[in-house]
Residue, then its C-alpha position, 0 to 999 in steps of 0.5 A: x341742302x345747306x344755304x347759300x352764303x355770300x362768297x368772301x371777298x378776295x383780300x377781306x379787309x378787317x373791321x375797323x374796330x379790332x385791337x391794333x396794338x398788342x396792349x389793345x388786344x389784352x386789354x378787350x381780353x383776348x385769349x389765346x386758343x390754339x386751333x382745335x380749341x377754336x374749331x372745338x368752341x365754334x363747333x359747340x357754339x353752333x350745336x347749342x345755336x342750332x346753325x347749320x354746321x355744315x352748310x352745302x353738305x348733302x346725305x351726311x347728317x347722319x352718318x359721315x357728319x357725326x364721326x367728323x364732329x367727334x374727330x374735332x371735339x376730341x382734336x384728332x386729324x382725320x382722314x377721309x376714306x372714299x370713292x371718288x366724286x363723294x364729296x370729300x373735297x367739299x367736306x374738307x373746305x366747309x370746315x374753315x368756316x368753324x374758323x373764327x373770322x378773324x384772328x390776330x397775327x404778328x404782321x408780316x410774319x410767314x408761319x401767321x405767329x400769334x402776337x401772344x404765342x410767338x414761335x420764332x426768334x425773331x418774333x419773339x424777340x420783336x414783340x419783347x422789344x415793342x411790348x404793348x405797342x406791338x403792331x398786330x394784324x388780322x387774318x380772315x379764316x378764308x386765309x387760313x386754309x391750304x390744300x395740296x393735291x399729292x402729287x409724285x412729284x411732290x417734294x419735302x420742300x414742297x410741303x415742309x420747307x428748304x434750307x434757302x441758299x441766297x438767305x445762308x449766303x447773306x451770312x445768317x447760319x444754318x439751324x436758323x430759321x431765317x435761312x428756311x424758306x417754308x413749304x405749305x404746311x408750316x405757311x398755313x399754322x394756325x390753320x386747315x391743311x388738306x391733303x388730297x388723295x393722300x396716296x398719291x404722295x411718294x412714301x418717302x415724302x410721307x415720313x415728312x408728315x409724322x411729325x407734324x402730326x405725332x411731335x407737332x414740329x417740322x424737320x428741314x434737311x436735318x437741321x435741328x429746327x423746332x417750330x412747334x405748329x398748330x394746325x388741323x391736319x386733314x387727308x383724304x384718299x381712295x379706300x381701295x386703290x384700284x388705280x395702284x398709285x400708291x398707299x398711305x404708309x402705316x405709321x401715318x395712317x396710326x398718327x391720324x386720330x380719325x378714318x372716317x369713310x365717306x359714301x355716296x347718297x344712301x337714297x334717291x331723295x338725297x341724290x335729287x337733292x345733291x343734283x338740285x344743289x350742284x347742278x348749273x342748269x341752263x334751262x328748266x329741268x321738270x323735276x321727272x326728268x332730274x328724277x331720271x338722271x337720279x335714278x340712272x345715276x344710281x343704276x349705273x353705281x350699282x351695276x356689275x358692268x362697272x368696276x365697283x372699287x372706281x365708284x360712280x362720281x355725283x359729279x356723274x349726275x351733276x353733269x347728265x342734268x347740265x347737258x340735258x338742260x344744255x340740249x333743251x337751250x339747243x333746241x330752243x336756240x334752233x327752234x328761234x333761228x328757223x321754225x314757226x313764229x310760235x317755235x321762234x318764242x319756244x323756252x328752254x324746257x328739258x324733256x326725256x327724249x334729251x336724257x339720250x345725249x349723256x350716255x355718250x357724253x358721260x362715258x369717260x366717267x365711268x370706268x367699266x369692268x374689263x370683259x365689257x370693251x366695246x359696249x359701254x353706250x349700249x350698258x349706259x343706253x339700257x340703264x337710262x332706259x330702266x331708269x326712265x321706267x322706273x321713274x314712269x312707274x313711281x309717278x304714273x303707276x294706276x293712271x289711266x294712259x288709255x287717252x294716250x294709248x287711243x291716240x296712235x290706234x288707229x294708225x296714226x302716229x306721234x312724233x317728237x325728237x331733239x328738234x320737234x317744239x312743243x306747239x308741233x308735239x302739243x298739235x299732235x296730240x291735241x286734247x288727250x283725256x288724262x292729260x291733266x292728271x298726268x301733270x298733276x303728279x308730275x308736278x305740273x299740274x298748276x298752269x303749266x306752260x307749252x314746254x312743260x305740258x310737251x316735255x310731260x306728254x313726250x314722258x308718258x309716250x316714252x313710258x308707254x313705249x318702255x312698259x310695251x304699250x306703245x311702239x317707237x321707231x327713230x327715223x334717219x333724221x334722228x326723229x322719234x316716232x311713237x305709234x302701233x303696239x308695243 
């Protein structure tokens, strides 16, 4: 998992201390470097360092990450191959912080010119007039990246840039650039543009990239207009376009150096520890039940009732753990309203009995085969079960359960549910021999509180009952109650 780092303001306000006029920026020595050359520097400098490259980056490090490094060392564009929800996104944004902080521009100017590589006319014969004592500004790296979502609706002009009507009406000639009103790429030169789902542009509006990415220069309505840009050009697309919206057109996909394919976590360590990272939880999620959502994550990628070419999102995991933390918060918020003093005083502790309410809250983010309409809650339900004893297993696997086994042999039974505290379950239960045991591999074992021994005994139960130790049955109040023989 990468830091945490503090967010950058809004409007970043430069350091006092930075040159202000032209002659004072040659005089602290300051090199011009195009934008390559300052990933590629800031890229080594970290390396050498040991900082972390990639911050908040999980389960690349050793395939992804590597071949995106070789693509900005060698100063190729890139394209990033891959099923939704794999973090491509993220991956893109994390590369404006191998930015410098701030770099020097020629105040108020569009196209973010460097006062000592000026591109238009006008700037260029400005910073001719004034010489050293050329103002100069300072542009923060968070200000230096654009993205563009493609779109069919998306324009040439919406990218590159139109030929402004008011401005040729003010009498300035075509073929000036003063009469361009610019698109968002030549706005973020001399940074990060991202194109996401690159496919989704019109191939017509396509052709409008290759030169920026072969001749390094734009082309508005044919007007002989030469801006030579300097920026880092980064796409990304689905690698099999399932939804047939579109596709990349060969001559681009040759313009980019890189295609680098982007996969989902290869272990469940790393999709834990993408949850852990992602998740905005509520409540206390006991790491057994993040477990689960792990595994049933990855059951649900890899089964053959879902279509293979969509994918699975991590959002999918993301989101299963936040609505299991949403359903602990409900119960302890209903608990405080109407049950015991005890009950009134319940935290908010996930337990696996919550797990259910994803299976039809997180439907409409899976895409099933066709032949399987209609049984897309059963699919999920009998996943999320084999995920939970597969999660039993690993942990409690050779651990004498008889104490728990012995509880309900005698006819009685144990119930639980979405609306049952931890003091009524804990009650039932009483002194169960084992039970210390079980926390100890849960990863509780060190003075758990009533939530989490609850949310611990409410996971053996279900086990038992999922490996056939143990009956259950759900009442008409949507209680669960386990008892007899499996």
């Amino acid at each position: 998992m990468g830091r945490v780092t503090a967010p950058t303001p809004v409007n970043p306000v430069p350091p006092a201390d930075l040159p202000g006029t032209l002659g004072a920026l040659r005089a602290a020595g300051h090199q011009y470097r195009t934008v390559k050359q300052e990933l590629r520097d800031n890229l080594l400098a970290r390396m050498r360092s040991g900082e972390p490259r990639f911050p908040g980056i999980v389960g690349y490090d050793d395939s992804v990450l590597p071949e995106v490094e070789r693509a900005l060392l060698a100063g190729h564009d890139m394209v990033l191959l891959g099923e939704r929800g794999q973090g491509k996104t993220r991956l893109i944004r994390s590369l404006g912080a191998l930015l410098d902080e701030w770099t020097p521009v020629i105040p108020g100017s569009v196209l973010n010119e460097h006062p000592l590589h000026p591109l238009t006319p006008a700037s260029r014969a400005q910073v001719a007039e004034a010489g050293d004592d050329q103002p100069v500004g300072w542009l923060h790296r968070s200000m230096r990246y654009g993205e563009k979502l493609a779109t069919p609706d998306t324009s040439v002009g919406d990218l590159i840039g139109d030929v402004d009507p008011i401005r040729i009406a003010q009498g300035r000639t075509l073929g000036d650039p003063e009469t361009i009103h610019f698109g968002l790429v030549p706005r973020t030169n001399r940074g990060i543009f991202a194109v996401n789902e690159l496919p989704d542009l019109a191939e017509r509006i396509q052709v409008a990239l290759l030169n920026v990415l072969e001749e390094r220069d734009i082309q508005v309505r044919g007007y002989q207009l030469r801006l030579p840009l300097d920026l880092l050009l980064v796409a990304s697309a689905n690698p099999d376009d399932y939804t047939n919206r579109g596709r990349i057109i060969t001559p681009l996909k040759d313009r980019f150096g890189a295609e680098i394919r982007t996969h989902y976590p290869v272990d469940l360590e790393l999709e834990l520890a993408l949850i852990r990272q992602e998740a905005d939880l509520a409540a206390e999620v006991p790491e057994h039940v993040l477990e689960v959502l792990a595994r049933f994550a990855r059951a649900v990628r890899e089964s053959p009732s879902v279509d293979p070419r969509s994918g699975v999102s991590a959002r999918f995991a993301i989101a299963a753990a936040e609505t299991v933390a949403g359903a602990a918060l409900r119960r302890a918020g209903l608990l405080a309203a109407s049950g015991t003093s005890e009950e009134r005083r319940e935290a908010a502790v996930a337990r696996v009995g919550d797990t259910v309410s994803v299976t039809s809250t997180l439907r409409g983010k899976v895409e099933f085969e066709s032949g399987e309409e209609g049984r897309e809650i059963e699919i999920l339900a009998h996943l999320l079960r084999t995920a939970t004893a597969e999660t039993f297993r690993a942990h409690l696997a050779g651990l004498d359960l008889s104490g728990f086994t012995a509880l309900v042999e005698e006819g009685a039974a144990i119930e639980t549910g979405e609306l049952v505290g931890a003091a009524e379950l804990l009650r039932q239960v009483g002194t169960v021999p084992g039970l210390a045991k079980v926390l100890d591999r849960l990863g509780l074992g060190d003075a758990p509180t009533p939530e989490e021994a609850a949310a611990a005994v409410e996971f053996v139960l279900e086990g038992l009952y999922l490996t056939r130790r143990l009956g259950k049955d759900v009442t008409d109040t949507g209680r669960t109650v386990y008892g007899g023989r499996g």
